[in-house]
C-alpha positions as CSV (number, residue, x, y, z in Angstrom):
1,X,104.1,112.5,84.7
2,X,103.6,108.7,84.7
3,X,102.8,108.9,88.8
4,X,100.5,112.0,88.4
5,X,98.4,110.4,85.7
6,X,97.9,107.2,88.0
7,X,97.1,109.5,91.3
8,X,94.1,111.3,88.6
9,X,92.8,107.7,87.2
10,X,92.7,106.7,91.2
11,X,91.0,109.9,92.3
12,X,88.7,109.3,89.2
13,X,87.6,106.4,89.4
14,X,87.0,106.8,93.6
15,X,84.9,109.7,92.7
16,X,83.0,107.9,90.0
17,X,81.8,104.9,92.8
18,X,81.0,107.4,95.6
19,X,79.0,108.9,93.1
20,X,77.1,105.5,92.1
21,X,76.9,104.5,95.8
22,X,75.2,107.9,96.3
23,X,72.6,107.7,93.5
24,X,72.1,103.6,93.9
25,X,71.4,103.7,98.0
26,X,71.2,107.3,99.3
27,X,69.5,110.1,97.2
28,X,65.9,108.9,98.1
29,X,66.5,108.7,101.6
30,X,65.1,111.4,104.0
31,X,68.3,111.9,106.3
32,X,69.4,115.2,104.6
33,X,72.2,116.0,106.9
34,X,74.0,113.0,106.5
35,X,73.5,113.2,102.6
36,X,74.8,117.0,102.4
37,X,78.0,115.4,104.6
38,X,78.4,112.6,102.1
39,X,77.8,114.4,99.1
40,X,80.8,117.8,100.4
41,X,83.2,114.8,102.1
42,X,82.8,112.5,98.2
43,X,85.5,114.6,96.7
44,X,87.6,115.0,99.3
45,X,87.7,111.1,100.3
46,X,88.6,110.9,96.1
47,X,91.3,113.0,96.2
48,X,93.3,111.9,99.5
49,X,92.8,108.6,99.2
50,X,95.6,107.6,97.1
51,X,97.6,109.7,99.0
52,X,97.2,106.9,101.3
53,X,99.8,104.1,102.1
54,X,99.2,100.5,103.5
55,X,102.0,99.4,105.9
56,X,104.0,96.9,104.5
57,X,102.5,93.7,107.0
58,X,99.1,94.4,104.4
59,X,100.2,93.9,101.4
60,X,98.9,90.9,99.5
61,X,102.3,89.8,98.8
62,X,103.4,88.2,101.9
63,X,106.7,86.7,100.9
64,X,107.7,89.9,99.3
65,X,106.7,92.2,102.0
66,X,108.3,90.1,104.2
67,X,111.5,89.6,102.9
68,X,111.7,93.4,102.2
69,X,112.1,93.9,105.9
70,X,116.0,93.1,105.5
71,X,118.1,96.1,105.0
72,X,117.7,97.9,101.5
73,X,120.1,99.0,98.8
74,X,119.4,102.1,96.7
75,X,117.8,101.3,94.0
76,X,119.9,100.6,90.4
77,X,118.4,101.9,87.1
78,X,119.2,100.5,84.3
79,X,118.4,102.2,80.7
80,X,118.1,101.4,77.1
81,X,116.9,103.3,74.4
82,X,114.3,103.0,72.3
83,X,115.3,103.5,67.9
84,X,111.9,106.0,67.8
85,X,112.8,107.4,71.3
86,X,113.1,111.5,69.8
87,X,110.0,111.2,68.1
88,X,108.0,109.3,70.6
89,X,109.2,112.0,73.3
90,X,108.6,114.7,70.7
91,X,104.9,113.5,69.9
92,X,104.4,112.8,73.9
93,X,105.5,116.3,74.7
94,X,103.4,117.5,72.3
95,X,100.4,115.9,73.4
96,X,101.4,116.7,77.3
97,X,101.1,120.4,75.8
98,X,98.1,120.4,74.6
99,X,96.4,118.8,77.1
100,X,98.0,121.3,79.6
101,X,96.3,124.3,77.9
102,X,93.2,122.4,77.3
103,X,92.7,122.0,81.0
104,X,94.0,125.3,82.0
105,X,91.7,126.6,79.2
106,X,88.4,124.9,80.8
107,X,89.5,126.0,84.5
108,X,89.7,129.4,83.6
109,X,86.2,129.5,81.5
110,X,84.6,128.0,84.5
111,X,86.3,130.8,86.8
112,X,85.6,133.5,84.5
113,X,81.7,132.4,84.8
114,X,81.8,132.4,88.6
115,X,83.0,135.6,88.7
116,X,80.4,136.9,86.1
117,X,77.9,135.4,88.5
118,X,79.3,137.0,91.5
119,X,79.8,140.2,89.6
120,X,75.7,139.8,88.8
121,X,75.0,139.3,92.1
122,X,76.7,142.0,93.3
123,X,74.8,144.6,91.1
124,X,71.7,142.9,91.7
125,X,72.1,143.7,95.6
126,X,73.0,147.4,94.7
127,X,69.6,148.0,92.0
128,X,67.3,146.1,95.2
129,X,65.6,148.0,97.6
130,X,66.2,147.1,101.2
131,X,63.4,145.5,103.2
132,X,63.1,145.7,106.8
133,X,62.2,141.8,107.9
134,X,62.8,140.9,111.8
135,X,65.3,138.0,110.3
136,X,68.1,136.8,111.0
137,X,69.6,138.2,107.5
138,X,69.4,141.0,105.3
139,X,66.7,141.0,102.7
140,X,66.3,143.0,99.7
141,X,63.4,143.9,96.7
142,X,64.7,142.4,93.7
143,X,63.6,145.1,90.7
144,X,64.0,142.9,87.9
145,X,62.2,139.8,87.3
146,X,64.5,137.2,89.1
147,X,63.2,134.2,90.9
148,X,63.7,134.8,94.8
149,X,67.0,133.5,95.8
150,X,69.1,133.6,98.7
151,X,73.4,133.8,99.0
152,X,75.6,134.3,101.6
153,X,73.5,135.9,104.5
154,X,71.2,138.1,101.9
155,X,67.9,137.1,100.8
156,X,66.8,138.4,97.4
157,X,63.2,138.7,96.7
158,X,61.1,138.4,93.5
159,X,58.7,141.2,92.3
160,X,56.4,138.2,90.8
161,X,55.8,137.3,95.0
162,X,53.6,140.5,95.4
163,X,51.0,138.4,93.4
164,X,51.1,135.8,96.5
165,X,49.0,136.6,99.3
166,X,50.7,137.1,103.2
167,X,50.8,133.5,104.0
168,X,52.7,132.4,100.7
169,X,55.0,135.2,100.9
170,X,55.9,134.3,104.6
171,X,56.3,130.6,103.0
172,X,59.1,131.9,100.3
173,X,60.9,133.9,103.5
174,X,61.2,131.2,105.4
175,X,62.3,128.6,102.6
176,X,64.8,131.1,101.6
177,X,66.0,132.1,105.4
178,X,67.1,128.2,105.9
179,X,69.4,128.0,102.9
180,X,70.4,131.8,104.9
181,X,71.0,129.6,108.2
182,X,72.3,126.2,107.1
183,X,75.2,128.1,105.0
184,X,74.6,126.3,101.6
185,X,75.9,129.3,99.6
186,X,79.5,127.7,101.2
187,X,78.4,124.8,99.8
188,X,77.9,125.9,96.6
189,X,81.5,128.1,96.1
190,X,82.9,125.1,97.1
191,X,81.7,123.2,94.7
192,X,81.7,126.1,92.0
193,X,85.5,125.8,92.5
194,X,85.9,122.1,92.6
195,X,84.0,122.1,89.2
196,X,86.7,124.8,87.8
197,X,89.3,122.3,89.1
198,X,87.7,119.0,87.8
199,X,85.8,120.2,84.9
200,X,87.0,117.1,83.1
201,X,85.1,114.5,85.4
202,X,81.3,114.4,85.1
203,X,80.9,112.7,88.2
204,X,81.5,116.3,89.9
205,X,78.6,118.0,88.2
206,X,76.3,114.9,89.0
207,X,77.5,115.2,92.5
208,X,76.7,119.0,92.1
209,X,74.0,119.0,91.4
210,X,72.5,115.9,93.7
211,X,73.8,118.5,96.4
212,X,71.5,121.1,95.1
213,X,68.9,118.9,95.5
214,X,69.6,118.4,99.1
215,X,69.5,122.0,99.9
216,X,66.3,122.3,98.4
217,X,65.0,119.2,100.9
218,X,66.4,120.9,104.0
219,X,64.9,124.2,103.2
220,X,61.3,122.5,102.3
221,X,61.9,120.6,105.4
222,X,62.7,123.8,107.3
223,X,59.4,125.3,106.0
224,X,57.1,122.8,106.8
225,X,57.8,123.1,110.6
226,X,56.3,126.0,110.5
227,X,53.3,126.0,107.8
228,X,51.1,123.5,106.6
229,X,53.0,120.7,103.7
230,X,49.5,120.9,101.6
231,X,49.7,124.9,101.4
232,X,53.4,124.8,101.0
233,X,53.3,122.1,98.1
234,X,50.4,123.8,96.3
235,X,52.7,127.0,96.4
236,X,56.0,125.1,95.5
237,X,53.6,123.5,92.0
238,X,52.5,126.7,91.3
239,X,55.4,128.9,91.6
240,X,57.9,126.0,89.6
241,X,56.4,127.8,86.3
242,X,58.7,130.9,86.8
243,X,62.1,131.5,85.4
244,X,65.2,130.2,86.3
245,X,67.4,132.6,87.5
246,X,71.3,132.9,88.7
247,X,72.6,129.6,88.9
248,X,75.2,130.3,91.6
249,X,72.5,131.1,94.0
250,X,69.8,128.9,96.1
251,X,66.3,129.7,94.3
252,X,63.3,128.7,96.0
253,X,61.9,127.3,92.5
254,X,64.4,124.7,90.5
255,X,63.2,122.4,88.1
256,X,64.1,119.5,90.7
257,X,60.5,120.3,91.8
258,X,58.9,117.0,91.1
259,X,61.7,115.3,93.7
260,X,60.8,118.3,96.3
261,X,57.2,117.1,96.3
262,X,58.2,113.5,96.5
263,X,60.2,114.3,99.2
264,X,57.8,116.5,101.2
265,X,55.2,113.6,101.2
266,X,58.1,111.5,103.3
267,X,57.9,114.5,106.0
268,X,57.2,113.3,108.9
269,X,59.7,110.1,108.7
270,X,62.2,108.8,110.4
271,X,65.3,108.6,109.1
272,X,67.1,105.4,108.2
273,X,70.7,104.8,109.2
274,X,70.9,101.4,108.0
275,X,72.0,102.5,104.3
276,X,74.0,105.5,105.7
277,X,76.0,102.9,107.5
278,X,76.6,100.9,104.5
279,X,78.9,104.4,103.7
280,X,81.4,102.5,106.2
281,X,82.3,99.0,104.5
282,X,82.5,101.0,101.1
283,X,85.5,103.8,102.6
284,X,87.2,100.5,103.7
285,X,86.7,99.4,100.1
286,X,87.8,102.4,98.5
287,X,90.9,102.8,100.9
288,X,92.2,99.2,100.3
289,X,91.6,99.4,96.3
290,X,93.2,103.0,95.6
291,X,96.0,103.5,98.6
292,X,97.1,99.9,98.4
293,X,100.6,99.8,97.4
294,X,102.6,97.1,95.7
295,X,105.4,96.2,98.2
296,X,108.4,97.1,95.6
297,X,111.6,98.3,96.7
298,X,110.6,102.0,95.5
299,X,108.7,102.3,98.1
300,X,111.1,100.9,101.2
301,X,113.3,103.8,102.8
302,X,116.7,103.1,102.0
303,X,118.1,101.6,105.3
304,X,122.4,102.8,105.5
305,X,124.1,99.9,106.1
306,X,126.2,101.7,108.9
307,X,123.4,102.2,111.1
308,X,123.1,99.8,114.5
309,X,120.3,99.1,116.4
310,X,119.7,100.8,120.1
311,X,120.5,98.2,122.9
312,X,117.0,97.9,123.7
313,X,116.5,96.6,120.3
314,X,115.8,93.2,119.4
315,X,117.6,91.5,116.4
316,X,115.2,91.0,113.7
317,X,115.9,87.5,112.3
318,X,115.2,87.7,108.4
319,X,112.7,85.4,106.7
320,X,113.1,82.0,107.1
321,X,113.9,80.0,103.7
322,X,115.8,76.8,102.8
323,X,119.5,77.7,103.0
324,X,123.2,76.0,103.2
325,X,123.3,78.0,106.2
326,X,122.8,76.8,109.9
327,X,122.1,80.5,111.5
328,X,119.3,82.5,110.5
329,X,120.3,85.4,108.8
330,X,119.3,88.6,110.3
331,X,118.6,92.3,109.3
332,X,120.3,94.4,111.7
333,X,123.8,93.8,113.5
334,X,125.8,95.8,115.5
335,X,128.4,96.0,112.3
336,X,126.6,95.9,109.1
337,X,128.6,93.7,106.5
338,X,130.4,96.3,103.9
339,X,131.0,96.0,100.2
340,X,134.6,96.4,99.4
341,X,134.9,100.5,98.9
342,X,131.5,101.3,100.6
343,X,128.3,101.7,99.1
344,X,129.3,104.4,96.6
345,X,131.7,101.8,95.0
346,X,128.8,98.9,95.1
347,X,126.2,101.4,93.1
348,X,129.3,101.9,90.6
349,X,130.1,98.2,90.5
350,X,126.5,97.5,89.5
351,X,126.1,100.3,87.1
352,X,129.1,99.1,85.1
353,X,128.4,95.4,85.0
354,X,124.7,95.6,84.5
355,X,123.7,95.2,80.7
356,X,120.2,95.0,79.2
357,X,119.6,92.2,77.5
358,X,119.3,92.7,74.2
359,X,116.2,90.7,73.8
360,X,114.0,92.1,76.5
361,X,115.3,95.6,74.1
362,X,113.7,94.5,71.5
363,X,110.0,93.1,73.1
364,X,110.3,96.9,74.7
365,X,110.0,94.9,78.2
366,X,110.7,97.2,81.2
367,X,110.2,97.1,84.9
368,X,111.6,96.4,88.7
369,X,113.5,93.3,89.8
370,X,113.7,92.9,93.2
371,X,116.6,90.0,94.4
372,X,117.6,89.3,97.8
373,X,121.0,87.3,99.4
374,X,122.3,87.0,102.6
375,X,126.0,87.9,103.0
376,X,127.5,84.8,105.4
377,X,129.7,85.1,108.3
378,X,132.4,84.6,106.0
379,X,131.7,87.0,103.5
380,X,130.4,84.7,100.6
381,X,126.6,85.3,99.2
382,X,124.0,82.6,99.7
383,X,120.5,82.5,99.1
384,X,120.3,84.8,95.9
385,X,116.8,84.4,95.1
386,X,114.4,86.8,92.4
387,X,111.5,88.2,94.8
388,X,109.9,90.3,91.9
389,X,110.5,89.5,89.0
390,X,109.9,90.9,85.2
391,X,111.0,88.6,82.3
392,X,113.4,85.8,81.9
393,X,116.5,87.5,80.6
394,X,116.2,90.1,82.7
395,X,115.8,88.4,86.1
396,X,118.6,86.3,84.9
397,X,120.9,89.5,84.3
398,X,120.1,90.8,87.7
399,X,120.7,87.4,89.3
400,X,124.3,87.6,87.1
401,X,125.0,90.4,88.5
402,X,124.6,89.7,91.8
403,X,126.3,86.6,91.9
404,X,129.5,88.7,90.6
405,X,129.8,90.0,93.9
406,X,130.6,87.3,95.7
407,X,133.7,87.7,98.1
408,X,133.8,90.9,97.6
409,X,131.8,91.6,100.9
410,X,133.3,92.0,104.8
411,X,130.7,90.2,106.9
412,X,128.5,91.6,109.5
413,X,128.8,91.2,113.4
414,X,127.3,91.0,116.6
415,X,128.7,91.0,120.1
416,X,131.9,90.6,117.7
417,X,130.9,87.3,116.1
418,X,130.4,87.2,112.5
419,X,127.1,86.3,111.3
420,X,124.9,86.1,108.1
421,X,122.8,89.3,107.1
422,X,119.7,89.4,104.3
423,X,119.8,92.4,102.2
424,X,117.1,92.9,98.9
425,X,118.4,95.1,96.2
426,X,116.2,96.7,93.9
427,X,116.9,96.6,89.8
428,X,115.1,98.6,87.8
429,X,115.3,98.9,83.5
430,X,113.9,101.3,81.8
431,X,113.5,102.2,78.3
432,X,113.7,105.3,76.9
């Protein structure tokens, strides 16, 4: 629960800036295409990127990530209890419930409205008489009093257009036939779902509806190739005092009008790219800030400490730090040194002689120490050092711990020679 709430803040708040970064440098600008691309890609980018994960030499923590090179023991949970533990789970429980149906509650509204839509649109298509237009899609009479409106490859026109003359009719057509040929009723289902699935965020219905906006542009932009801007703006005016009609299709008259005509006075511009590329520095941002991980041992694959390295393999000397040793210690040998029983018996050596301290119980403190020794050519433990560290009394358990299991290693060789090896070993307490 804890990991899926921090994936939805990340996504969240990755959304939120794309969002900003779209309305602060990019809605006013004239290059459609790339804005359609940025604005279908925004959510997307939001939800993967915290998927992501840094390799370990780009963490900011250099001594960490360095030192958690050396071989890795499982990690070692240690629990306490909390006195109010039942009822805290009980009341946390109880507040995961309802927000579960509260969510599922809003997705399936926002569904049932979609399909109400596509339901409306569907008998709209079979009341319309067919019209035969030498298009590249079908087009159809509308008998009620909708707007004209376009989805999928159909083209639905208004009864209030027999009031235009030939030329304004042709106008509506055409505006109506690029939404047909750029595909923006994919657009829209796509975003109709995402808005089922994210109902929650705002910045999805502001991004929503900013793409609208762009499909209006590109289908003005379309028309004005072929017709004169100053008829074709004196018709857009004049024909933004009809109703709205089905939301989930692309109308030729939304109340974004105003932005339309600001927009069809740019025709005839050339793009910019500058702020477009601006898109780059700001995924590098974003990609840094949500998929950077902490180096903590949770995040190393546990390494067996039976495993050798091929004999093309270099040795990996460990990271270098002020030692009573005169060899550096390495990572990987041919042998790995052994605790006294195997692995199995070292996880149930530190499971019964790990305590939490009492006092760290009490503050409620909880979270991962991460320690690392070198076991010497003679078996003894050197080095033993806190990497991460939580609080005081903890870190000093872990280090007690630790230090208890002195001579009770086998060392580690090479070309038969024993030799020192660093290993971390990751603690972590927990309350409960």
């Amino acid at each position: 629960m804890e990991e899926l709430l921090n994936y939805a803040i990340k996504a969240g708040i990755g959304l939120l800036v794309l969002y900003l970064f779209y309305y602060a440098l990019l809605r006013r600008q004239n290059n459609f295409a790339f804005n359609r691309a940025y604005l279908l890609a925004a959510p997307l980018v939001a939800l993967f990127l915290p998927l992501l994960s840094w390799p370990a030499i780009l963490a900011p923590d250099t001594l960490v990530s360095q030192t958690l090179q050396a071989v890795q023991l499982s990690e070692v949970v240690v629990t306490a209890y909390r006195p109010e533990a039942a009822a805290a789970t009980g009341a946390a429980s109880s507040l995961s419930t309802i927000l579960t149906i509260l969510y599922f509650t809003g997705l399936v509204l926002i569904l049932t409205k979609l399909g109400r839509q596509l339901w409306q649109i569907r008998q709209l298509k079979a009341a319309s008489t067919p019209v035969l237009v030498e298009v590249p899609a079908e087009v159809f009479q509308l008998q009620s009093h909708y707007p004209a409106f376009a989805f999928g490859n159909s083209i639905f026109l208004s009864r209030q257009q027999e009031q235009l003359n030939r030329q304004e009719q042709e106008q509506v057509l055409a505006h109506e036939l690029a939404h047909v040929e750029l595909g923006h009723t994919w657009d829209v289902l796509f975003y109709e779902i995402l808005s089922a699935i994210l109902w929650f965020h705002p910045a999805i219905w502001l991004i929503k509806e900013e793409l609208r906006d762009v499909h209006e542009y590109q289908a003005d932009a379309a028309v004005v190739k072929e017709h004169q801007t100053q008829k074709y703006t004196s018709l857009l005016s004049r024909e933004a005092l009809l109703s709205m009609g089905l939301p989930v299709g692309s109308h030729f008259t939304k109340p974004q009008v105003l932005k339309r005509l600001h927009m069809l006075q740019r025709q005839g511009q050339k793009p910019g790219w500058l702020r477009p590329l601006l898109t780059l520095p700001l995924l590098a941002g974003l990609a840094f800030i949500l998929a950077r991980q902490q180096v903590t041992a949770e995040k190393q694959s546990i390494t067996t400490t039976t495993q050798a390295p091929s004999p093309t393999e270099a040795l990996v000397p460990a990271l270098e730090s002020p030692s009573s040793t005169k060899e550096k210690p390495y990572t990987f040998v041919e042998q790995m040194p052994t605790f006294e029983g195997g692995e199995t018996e070292l996880m149930k050596f530190l499971g019964k002689n790990v305590r939490y301290p009492k006092q760290a119980q009490q503050a409620g403190t909880e979270g991962l120490v991460v320690l690392s020794f070198v076991v010497e050519d003679d078996g003894s433990l050197h080095e033993i050092q806190v990497l991460k560290g939580v609080e005081p009394s903890i870190d000093a358990e872990a280090m007690r711990v630790v230090e208890m299991m002195d001579g009770k290693w086998s060392p580690g060789t090479q070309n038969g020679k024993p030799v020192p090896v660093r290993y971390t070993l990751p603690v972590r307490f927990a309350m409960k």
